[in-house]
C-alpha positions as CSV (number, residue, x, y, z in Angstrom):
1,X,29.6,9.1,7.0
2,X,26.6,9.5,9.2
3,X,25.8,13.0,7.8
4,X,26.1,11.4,4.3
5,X,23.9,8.7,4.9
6,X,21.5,11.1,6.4
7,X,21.3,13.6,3.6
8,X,20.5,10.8,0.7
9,X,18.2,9.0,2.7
10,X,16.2,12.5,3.0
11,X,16.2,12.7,-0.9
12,X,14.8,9.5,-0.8
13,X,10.9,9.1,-1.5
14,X,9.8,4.7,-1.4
15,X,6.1,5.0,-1.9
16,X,3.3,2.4,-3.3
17,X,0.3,2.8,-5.3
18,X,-2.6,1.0,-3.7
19,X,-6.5,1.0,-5.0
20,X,-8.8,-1.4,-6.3
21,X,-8.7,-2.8,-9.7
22,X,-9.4,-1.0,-12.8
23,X,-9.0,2.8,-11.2
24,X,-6.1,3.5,-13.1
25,X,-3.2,2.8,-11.1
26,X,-1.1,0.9,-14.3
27,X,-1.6,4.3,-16.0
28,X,-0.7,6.5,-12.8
29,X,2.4,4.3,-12.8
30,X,3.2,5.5,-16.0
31,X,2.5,9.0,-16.5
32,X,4.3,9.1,-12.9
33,X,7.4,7.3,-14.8
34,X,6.6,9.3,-18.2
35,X,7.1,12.9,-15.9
36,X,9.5,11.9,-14.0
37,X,11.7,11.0,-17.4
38,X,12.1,7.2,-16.5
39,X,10.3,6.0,-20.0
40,X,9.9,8.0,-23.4
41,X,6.0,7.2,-24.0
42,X,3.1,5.5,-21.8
43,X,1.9,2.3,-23.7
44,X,-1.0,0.4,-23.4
45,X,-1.1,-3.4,-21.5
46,X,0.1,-4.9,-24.9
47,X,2.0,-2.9,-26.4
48,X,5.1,-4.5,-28.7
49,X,8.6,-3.9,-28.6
50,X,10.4,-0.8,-27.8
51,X,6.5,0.7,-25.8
52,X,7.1,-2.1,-23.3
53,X,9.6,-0.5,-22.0
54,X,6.4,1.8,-20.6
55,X,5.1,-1.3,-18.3
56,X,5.6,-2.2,-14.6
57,X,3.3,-4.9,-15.7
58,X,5.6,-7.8,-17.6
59,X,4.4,-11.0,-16.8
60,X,2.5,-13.0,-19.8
61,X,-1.0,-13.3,-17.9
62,X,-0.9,-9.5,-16.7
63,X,-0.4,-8.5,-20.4
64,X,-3.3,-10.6,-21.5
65,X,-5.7,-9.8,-18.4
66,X,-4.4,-6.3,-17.9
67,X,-3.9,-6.2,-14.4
68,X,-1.0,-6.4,-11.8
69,X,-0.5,-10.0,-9.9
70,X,3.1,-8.9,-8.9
71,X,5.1,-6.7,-7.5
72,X,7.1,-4.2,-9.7
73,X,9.9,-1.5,-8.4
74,X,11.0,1.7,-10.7
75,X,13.5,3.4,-9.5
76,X,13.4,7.7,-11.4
77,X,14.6,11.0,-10.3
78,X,12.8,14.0,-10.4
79,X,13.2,17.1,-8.4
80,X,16.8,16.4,-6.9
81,X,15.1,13.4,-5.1
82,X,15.0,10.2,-5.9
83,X,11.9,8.2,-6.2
84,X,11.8,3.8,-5.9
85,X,7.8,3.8,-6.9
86,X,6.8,0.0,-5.9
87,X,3.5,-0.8,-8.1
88,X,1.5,-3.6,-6.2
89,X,-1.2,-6.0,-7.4
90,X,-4.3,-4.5,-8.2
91,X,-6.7,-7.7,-7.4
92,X,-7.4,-9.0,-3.9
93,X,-6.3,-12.7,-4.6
94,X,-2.5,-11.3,-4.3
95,X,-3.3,-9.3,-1.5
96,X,-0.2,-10.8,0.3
97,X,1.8,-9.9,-2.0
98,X,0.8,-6.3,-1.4
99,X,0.7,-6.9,2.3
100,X,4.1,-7.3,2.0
101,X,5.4,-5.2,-0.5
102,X,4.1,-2.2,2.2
103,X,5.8,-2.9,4.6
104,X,8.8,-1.7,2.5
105,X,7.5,2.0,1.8
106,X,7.3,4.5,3.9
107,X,4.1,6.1,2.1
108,X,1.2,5.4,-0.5
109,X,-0.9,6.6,-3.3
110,X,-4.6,5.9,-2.9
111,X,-6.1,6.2,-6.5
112,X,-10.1,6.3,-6.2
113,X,-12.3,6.1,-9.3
114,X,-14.5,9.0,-9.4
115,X,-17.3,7.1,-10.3
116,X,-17.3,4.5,-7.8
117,X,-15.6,6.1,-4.6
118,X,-14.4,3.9,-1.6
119,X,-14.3,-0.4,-3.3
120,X,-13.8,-3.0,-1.4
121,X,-10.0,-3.3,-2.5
122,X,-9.0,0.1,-1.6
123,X,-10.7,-0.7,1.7
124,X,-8.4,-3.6,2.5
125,X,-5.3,-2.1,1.6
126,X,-6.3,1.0,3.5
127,X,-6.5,-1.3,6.7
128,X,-3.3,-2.3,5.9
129,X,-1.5,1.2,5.8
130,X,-3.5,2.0,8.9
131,X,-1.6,-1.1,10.5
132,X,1.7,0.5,9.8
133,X,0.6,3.8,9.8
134,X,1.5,4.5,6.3
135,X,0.4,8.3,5.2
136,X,-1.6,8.3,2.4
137,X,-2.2,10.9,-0.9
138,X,-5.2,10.7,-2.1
139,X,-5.9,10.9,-5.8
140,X,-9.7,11.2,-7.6
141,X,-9.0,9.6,-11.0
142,X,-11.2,10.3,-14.0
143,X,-13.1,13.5,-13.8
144,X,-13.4,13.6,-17.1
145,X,-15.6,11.0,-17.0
146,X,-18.9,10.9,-15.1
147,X,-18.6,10.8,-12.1
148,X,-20.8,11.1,-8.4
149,X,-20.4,14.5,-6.7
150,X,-16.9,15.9,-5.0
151,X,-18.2,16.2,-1.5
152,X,-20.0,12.8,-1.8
153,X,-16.5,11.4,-2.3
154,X,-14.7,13.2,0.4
155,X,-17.1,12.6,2.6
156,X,-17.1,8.9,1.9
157,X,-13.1,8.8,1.9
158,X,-13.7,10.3,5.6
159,X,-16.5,8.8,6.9
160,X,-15.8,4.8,5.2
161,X,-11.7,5.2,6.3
162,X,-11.6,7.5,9.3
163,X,-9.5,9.7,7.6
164,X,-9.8,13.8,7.9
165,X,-9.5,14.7,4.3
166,X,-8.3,17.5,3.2
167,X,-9.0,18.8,-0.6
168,X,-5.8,20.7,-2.2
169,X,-7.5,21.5,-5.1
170,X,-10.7,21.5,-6.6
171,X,-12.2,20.3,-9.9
172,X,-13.8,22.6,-12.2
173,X,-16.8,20.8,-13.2
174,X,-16.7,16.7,-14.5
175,X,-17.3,14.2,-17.1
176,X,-17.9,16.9,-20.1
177,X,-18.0,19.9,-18.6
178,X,-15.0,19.1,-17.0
179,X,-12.3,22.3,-17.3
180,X,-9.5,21.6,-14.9
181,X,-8.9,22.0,-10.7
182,X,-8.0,25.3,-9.0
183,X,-5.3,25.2,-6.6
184,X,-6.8,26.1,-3.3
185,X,-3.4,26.5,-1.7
186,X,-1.7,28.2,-4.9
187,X,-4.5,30.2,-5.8
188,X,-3.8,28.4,-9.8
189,X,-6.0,27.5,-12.5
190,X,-4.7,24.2,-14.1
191,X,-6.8,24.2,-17.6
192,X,-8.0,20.8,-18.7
193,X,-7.8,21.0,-22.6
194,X,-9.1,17.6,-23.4
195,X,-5.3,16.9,-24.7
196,X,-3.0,14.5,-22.8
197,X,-1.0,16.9,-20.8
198,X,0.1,17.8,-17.5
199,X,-1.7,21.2,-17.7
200,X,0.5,24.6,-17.2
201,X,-1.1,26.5,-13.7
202,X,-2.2,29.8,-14.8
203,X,-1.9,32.4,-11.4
204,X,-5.6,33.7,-10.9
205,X,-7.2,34.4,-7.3
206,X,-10.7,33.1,-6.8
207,X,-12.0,36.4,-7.0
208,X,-9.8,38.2,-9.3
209,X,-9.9,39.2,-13.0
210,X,-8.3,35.9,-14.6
211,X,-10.4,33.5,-13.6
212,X,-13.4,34.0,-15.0
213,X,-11.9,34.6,-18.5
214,X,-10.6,30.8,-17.8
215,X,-14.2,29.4,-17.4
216,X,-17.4,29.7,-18.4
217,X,-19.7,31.9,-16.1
218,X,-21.8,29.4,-14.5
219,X,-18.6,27.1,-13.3
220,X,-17.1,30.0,-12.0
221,X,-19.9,30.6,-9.8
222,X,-20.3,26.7,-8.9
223,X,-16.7,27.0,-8.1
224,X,-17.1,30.1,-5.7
225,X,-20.0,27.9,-4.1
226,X,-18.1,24.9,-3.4
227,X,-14.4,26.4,-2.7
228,X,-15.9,28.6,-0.3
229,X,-17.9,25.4,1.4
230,X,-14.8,23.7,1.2
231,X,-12.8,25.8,2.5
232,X,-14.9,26.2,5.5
233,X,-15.8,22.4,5.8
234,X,-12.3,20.4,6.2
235,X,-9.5,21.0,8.1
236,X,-6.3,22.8,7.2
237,X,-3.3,20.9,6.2
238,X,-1.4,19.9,8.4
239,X,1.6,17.9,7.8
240,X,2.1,15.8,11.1
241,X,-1.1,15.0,11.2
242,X,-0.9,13.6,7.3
243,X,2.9,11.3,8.2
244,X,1.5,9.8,11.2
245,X,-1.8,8.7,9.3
246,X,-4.7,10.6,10.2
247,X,-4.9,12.8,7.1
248,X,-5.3,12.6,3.9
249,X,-4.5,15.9,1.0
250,X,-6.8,15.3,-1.8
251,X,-6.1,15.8,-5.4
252,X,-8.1,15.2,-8.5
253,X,-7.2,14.7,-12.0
254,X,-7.3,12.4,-15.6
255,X,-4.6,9.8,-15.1
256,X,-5.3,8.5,-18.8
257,X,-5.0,12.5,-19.9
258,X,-1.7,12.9,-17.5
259,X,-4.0,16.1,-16.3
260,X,-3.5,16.4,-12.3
261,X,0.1,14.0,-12.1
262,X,2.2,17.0,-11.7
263,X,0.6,17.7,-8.3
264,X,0.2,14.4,-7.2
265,X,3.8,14.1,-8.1
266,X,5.0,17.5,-6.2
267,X,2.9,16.6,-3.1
268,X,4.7,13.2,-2.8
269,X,8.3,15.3,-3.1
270,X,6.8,17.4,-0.6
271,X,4.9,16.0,2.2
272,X,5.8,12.0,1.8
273,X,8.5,11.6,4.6
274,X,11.8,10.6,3.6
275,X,12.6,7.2,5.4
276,X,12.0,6.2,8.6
277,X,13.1,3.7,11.8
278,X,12.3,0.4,10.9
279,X,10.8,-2.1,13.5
280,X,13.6,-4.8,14.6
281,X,14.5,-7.1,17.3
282,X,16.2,-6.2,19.5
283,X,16.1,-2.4,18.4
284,X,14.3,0.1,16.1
285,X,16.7,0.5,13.2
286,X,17.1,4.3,11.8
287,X,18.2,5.1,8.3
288,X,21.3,7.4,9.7
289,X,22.9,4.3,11.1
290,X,26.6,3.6,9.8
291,X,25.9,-0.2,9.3
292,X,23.8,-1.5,6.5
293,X,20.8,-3.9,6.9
294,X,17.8,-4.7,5.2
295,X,15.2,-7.1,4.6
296,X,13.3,-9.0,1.8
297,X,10.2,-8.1,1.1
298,X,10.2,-9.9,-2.1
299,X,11.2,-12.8,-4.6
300,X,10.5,-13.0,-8.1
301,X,11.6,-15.9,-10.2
302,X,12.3,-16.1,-13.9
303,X,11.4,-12.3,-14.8
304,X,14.1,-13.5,-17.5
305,X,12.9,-17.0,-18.3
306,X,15.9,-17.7,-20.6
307,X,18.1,-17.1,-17.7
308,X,16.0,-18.8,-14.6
309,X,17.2,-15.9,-12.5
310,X,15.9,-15.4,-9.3
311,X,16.1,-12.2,-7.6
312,X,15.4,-10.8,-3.9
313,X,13.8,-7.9,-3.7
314,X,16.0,-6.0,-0.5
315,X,14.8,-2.7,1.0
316,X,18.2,-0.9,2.7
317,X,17.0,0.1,6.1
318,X,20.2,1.8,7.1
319,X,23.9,2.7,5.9
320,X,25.6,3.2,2.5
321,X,25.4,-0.5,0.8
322,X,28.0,-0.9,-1.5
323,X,28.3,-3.5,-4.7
324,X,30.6,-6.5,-3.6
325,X,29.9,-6.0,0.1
326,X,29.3,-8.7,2.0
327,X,26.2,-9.3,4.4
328,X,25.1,-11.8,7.1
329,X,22.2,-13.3,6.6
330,X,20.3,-13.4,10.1
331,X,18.7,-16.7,10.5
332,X,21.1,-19.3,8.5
333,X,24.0,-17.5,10.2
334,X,25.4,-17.7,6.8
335,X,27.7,-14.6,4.9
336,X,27.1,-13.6,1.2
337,X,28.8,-11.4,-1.1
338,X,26.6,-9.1,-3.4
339,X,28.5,-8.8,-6.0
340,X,25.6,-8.0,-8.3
341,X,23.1,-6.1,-7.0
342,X,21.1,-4.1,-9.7
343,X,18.2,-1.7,-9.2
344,X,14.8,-1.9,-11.3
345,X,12.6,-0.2,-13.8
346,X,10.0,-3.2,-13.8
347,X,12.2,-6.1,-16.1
348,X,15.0,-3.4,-16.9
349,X,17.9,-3.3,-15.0
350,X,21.3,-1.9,-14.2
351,X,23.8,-2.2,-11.8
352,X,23.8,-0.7,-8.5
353,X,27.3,0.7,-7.6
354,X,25.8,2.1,-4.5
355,X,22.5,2.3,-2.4
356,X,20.8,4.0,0.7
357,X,18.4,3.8,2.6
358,X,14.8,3.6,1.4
359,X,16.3,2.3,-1.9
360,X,15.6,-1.6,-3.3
361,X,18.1,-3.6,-5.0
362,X,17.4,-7.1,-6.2
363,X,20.1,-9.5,-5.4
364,X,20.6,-12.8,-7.8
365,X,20.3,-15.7,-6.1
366,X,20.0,-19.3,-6.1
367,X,17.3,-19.7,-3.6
368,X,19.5,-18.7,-0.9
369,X,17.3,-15.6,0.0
370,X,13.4,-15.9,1.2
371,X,10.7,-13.5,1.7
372,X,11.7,-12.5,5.5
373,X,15.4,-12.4,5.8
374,X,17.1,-10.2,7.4
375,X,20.6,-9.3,6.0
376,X,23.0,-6.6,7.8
377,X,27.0,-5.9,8.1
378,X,27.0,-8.4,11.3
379,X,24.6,-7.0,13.9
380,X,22.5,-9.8,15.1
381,X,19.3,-7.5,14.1
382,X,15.8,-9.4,12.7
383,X,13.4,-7.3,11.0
384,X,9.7,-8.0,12.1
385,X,6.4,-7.6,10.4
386,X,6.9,-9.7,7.1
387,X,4.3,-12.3,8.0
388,X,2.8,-15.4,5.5
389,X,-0.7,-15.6,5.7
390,X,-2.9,-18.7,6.2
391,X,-4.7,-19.6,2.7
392,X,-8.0,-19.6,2.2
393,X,-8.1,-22.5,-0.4
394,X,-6.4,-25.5,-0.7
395,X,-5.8,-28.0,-3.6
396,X,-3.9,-30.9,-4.4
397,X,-1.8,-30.8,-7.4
398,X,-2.5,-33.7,-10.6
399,X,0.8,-34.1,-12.4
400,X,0.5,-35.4,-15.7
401,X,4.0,-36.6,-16.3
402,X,4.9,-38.5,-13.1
403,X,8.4,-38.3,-14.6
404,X,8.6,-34.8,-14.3
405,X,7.7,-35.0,-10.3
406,X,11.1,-33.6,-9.6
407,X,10.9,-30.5,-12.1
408,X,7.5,-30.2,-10.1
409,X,8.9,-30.0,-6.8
410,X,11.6,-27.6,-8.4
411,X,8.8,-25.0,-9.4
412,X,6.4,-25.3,-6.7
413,X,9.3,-24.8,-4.4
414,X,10.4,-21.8,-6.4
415,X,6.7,-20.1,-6.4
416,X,6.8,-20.9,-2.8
417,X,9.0,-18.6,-2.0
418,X,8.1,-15.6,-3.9
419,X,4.5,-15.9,-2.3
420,X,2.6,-17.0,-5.2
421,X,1.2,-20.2,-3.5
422,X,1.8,-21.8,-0.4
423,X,3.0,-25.1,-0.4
424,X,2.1,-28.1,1.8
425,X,3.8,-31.8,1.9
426,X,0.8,-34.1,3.4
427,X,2.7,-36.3,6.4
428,X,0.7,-38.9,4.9
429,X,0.3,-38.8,1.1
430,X,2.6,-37.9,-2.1
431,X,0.8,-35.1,-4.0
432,X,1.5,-31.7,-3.0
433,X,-1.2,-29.6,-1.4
434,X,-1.2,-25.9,-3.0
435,X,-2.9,-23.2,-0.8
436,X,-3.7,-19.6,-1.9
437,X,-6.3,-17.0,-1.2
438,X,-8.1,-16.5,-4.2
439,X,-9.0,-18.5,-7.1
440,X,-6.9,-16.4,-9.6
441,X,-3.7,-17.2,-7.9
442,X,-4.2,-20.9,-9.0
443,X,-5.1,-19.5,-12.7
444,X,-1.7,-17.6,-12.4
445,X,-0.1,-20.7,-10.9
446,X,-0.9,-22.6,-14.2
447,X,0.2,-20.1,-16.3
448,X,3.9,-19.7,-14.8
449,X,4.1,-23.5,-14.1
450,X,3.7,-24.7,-17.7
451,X,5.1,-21.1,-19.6
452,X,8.3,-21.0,-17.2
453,X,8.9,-24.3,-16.2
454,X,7.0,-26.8,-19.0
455,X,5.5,-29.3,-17.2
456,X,1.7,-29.0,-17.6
457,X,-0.3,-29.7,-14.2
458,X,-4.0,-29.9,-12.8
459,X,-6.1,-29.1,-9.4
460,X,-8.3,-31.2,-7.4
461,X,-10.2,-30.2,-4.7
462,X,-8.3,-31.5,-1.2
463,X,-10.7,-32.3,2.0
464,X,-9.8,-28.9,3.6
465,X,-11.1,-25.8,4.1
466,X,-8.1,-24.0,5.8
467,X,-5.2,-24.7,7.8
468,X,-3.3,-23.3,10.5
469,X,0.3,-23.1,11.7
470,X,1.4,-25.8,14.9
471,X,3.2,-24.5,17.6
472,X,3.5,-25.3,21.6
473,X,6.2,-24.5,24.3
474,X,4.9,-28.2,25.6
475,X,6.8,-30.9,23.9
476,X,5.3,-33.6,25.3
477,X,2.0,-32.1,24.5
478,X,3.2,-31.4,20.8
479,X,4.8,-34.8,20.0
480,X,1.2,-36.7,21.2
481,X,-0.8,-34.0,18.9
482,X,1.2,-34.5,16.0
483,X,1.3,-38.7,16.5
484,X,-2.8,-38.9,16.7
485,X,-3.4,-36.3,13.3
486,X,-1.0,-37.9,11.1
487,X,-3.9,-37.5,8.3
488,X,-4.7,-33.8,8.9
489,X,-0.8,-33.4,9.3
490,X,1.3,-31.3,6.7
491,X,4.7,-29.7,7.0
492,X,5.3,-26.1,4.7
493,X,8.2,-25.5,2.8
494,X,10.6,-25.2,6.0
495,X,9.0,-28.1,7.5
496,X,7.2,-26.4,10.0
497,X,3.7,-28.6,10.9
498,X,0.6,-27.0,9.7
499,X,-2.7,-28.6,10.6
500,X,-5.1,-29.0,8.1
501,X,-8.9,-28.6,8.8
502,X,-11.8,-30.2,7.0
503,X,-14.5,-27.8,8.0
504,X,-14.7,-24.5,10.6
505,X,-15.9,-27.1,13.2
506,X,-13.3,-29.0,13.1
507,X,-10.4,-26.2,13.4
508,X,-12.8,-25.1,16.4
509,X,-12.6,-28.3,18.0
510,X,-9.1,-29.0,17.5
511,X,-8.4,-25.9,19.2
512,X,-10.7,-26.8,22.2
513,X,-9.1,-29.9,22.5
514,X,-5.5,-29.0,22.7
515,X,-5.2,-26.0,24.7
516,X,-1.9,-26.1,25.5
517,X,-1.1,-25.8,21.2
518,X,-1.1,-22.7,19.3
519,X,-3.2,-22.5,16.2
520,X,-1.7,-19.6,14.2
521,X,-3.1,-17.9,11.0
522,X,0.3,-15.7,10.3
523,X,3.7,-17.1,10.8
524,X,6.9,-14.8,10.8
525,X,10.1,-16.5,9.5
């Protein structure tokens, strides 16, 4: 069985798409999805019936706003392989979410605008695949546009990221002279028409007959000029180097036009790394082993509102998972049957007979799973590195029904643990304390309260700044702490005390004075 489990989970690819918002990773999703035969057109953000089949993006705000505030899985094949793309908010305010959703791939696509280079959003979630050294593709998006100069961006990828870049193929002039990319490794001409297509490679050395009869004169000498500098200025390839995170392969291309996806697509197939050990208590877990486990990355409530479903988002870290096994849940102690795990194309989906590693399932649940959980076939083994993150704003919630306080508690309690919001019950107080890291999270917390759940709610601005998680090997110490800061006191979702702070100075002082507590901005279930 070994052997067998070996061999899928090297067909497997689990990747993510990371950049900042509005370089066209919603589109890369799709003409990624569109190649790989998983959808029949790409549609646009609001498209109407049968085209929304094309979107990772389902939710009623991310239609409106066009952007991704959750996390979406699509499961395709291409190649022989077998792809689970996982397509991650694109703004910073769900940046946890994100955080989270990579520690469930094994590699990433960085999509860069060509216009802009290196944004503060690609930035972050850079740091974060450095973290777990995630390897990283890069990919230049809209060259037909205009855009700043190709070694100004590689040399900004390099120099901003600390990242050797290395440039697989290079574009043929931009914006409107744009003509296509010549495979540097291949020694190909793709031709960019100006039609949305994934451009046929046309076999022509740099210095041989075809080319020039490709392109116009003087872009056939620019591209002598620059492939030759290029050549010469950045490394060779060199595939360990790229899986343990120190190099990047560079491709450019037209998202919107398709134009560049079919390499992006092959160099994921070819260099991405299959999966990998997975971090654990008390042992690294490897993909061959006969046992299955997993974690939760991921829950996502209501993606069918009519059926209040809740699913767990699992990646399998080891052994063949069958439908109607049954798994321990590490942590309650408690054994569940999955008798209906299904695998995804965004709010499609089908059930999964079988799964492997590097695959996600979503399991149906009624709030048994959470963000965290580690489930295997009985080995007492806890994943590690699924963290929730202290907020950055807090606010206390106005109900304006105070006879739907219990449907309240329902929802907030159910956003909770997908990672939407944390949620704080003052020791001394009855309205719920809400905290999040950006201001859009509360804008999307309004939404999905009064479109999923009816009950229509408010914000006011709460006497803290930021809080902190309580924790002290010191009983004695603890129980006089949490006596004398009843009013600053709050216990989250599992009823674990957080201390609230009503200023920087505060949380500084409170710290100073209670050295034997632990003040904790990350807390691991």
């Amino acid at each position: 069985m070994s052997s067998e489990i070996a061999k899928q989970a090297e067909a497997r690819r689990t990747f993510a798409i990371i950049s900042h918002p509005d370089a066209g990773k919603t589109t890369l999703t799709e003409k990624l999805l569109l190649l790989g035969g998983a959808i029949r057109m790409a549609g646009q953000v609001k498209a109407k019936g049968e085209n929304r089949r094309a979107h990772s993006d389902w939710m009623k705000i991310e239609q409106a706003r066009g952007i991704s505030v959750t996390t979406s899985v699509m499961t395709f094949e291409y190649e022989g392989a077998t792809f689970n793309l996982l397509d991650t908010p694109g703004h910073e305010d769900f940046s946890e979410d994100t955080y989270r959703t990579l520690t469930a791939v094994d590699s990433a696509i960085m999509v860069i605008d060509a216009a802009k280079g290196i944004e503060a959003q690609t930035r972050k979630l850079f740091e974060v695949c450095r973290l777990r050294d995630i390897p990283i593709i890069t990919f230049v998006n809209k060259m037909d546009r205009e855009g700043r100069e190709v070694f100004e961006i590689l040399d900004e990828v390099a120099e901003a990221l600390a990242l050797d870049t290395v440039p697989m193929v290079w574009p043929v002039g931009g914006g409107g002279t744009f003509k296509g990319c010549y495979d540097l490794v291949r020694e190909e001409m793709i031709p960019f028409t100006g039609e949305d297509s994934y451009g046929t490679p046309v076999k022509a050395e740099l210095l041989g007959d075809e080319l020039p009869n490709l392109i116009p004169g003087d872009l056939y000498d620019t591209l002598l000029e620059e492939a030759d500098l290029a050549m010469d200025a950045y490394p060779d390839f060199d595939l360990e180097s790229y899986r343990e995170g120190h190099l990047t392969p560079v491709y450019f291309g037209s998202a919107l036009k398709s134009f560049g996806v079919k390499q992006l697509l092959d160099a994921v197939l070819q260099f991405a790394p299959a999966p990998k050990a997975q971090p654990a208590e008390p042992r690294e877990v490897e993909p061959s082993d006969s046992k299955v486990s997993g974690f939760v990355f991921k829950v996502q409530a209501n993606m069918d509102p009519k059926h209040r479903d809740r699913i767990a988002f699992m990646r399998i870290c080891s052994g063949k998972f069958k439908r109607g096994m049954k798994l321990h849940q590490i942590g309650t102690g408690k054994s569940m049957s999955i008798h209906n795990p299904i695998m995804f194309f965004a709010q499609n989906r089908e059930l999964a007979e079988e799964a492997w590693p590097g695959d996600i399932i979503g399991i149906p649940n009624h709030g048994t799973l959470r963000v965290g959980d580690s489930m295997t076939e009985g080995e007492n083994i806890r994943f590690s590195g699924i963290p929730s993150f202290a907020p950055e704003i807090l606010q206390r919630v106005r109900l304006d029904d105070p006879l739907k306080a219990k449907h309240l508690s329902k929802a907030l309690e159910s956003l909770a643990e997908e990672g939407v919001t944390q949620v704080f019950r003052p020791v001394i107080g009855a309205s719920y304390i809400v905290g999040v890291v950006g201001q859009l999270q509360l804008e999307v917390l309004l939404s999905r309260i009064e479109q999923e759940y009816g009950i229509n709610v408010g914000f006011e601005s709460a006497p803290f700044v930021t809080a902190r998680w309580v924790t002290s090997d010191d009983a004695a110490a603890m129980k006089h702490f949490l006596d004398r800061n009843k009013g600053s006191l709050a216990d989250d979702r599992d009823g674990c005390p957080v201390y609230m702070a009503r200023n920087h100075w505060d949380m500084g002082r409170i710290q100073e004075d209670n050295p034997k507590l632990n003040f904790t901005a990350t807390r691991e279930r």
